[in-house]
C-alpha angles and dihedrals in degrees: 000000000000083000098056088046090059091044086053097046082050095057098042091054091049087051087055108037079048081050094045091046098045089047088046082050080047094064109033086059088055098049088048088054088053088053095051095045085053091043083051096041090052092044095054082049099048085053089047096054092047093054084049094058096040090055082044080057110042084044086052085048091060104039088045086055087038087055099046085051096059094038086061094046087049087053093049091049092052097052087049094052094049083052092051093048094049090052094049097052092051084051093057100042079049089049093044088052089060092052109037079039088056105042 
């Protein structure tokens, strides 16, 4: 009787060593799920982000060539206006010979 006791005890502490060791498994492959579901989580950010900075660049793209643009155009203006003002100040000291030349 002693011997089926033992036999018994054995098997109950194979049962739970086998148990132990099923709930520990258990575990392990949750944790690893975890793992996998974060690993997911970063990697869509880390899409998300790059798509982030590619539409920043293209954006940058198109001011920098908006600002060019206008850079151009100022320097155009500018040109214009000296031009204006050089015509007009031809047309005054014109203008002042006809009448200093008639009084």
């Amino acid at each position: 009787m002693v011997f089926e006791d033992h036999q018994r005890a054995g098997a109950m502490t194979d049962q739970s060593a086998v148990d132990t060791a099923v709930k520990r498994l258990a575990l392990a492959l949750d944790a690893l799920d975890a793992a996998v579901e974060r690993r997911r989580e970063a990697d869509r950010n880390e899409e998300a982000l790059a798509n982030q900075v590619h539409v920043l660049g293209a954006d940058r793209s198109k001011l920098a060539a908006a600002l060019d643009g206008e850079a151009a155009r100022s320097r155009r203006l500018e040109t214009a206006n000296r031009e204006i003002a050089t015509r007009i100040d031809a047309a005054i000291a014109s203008i002042r010979s006809v009448v200093d030349g008639g009084v």
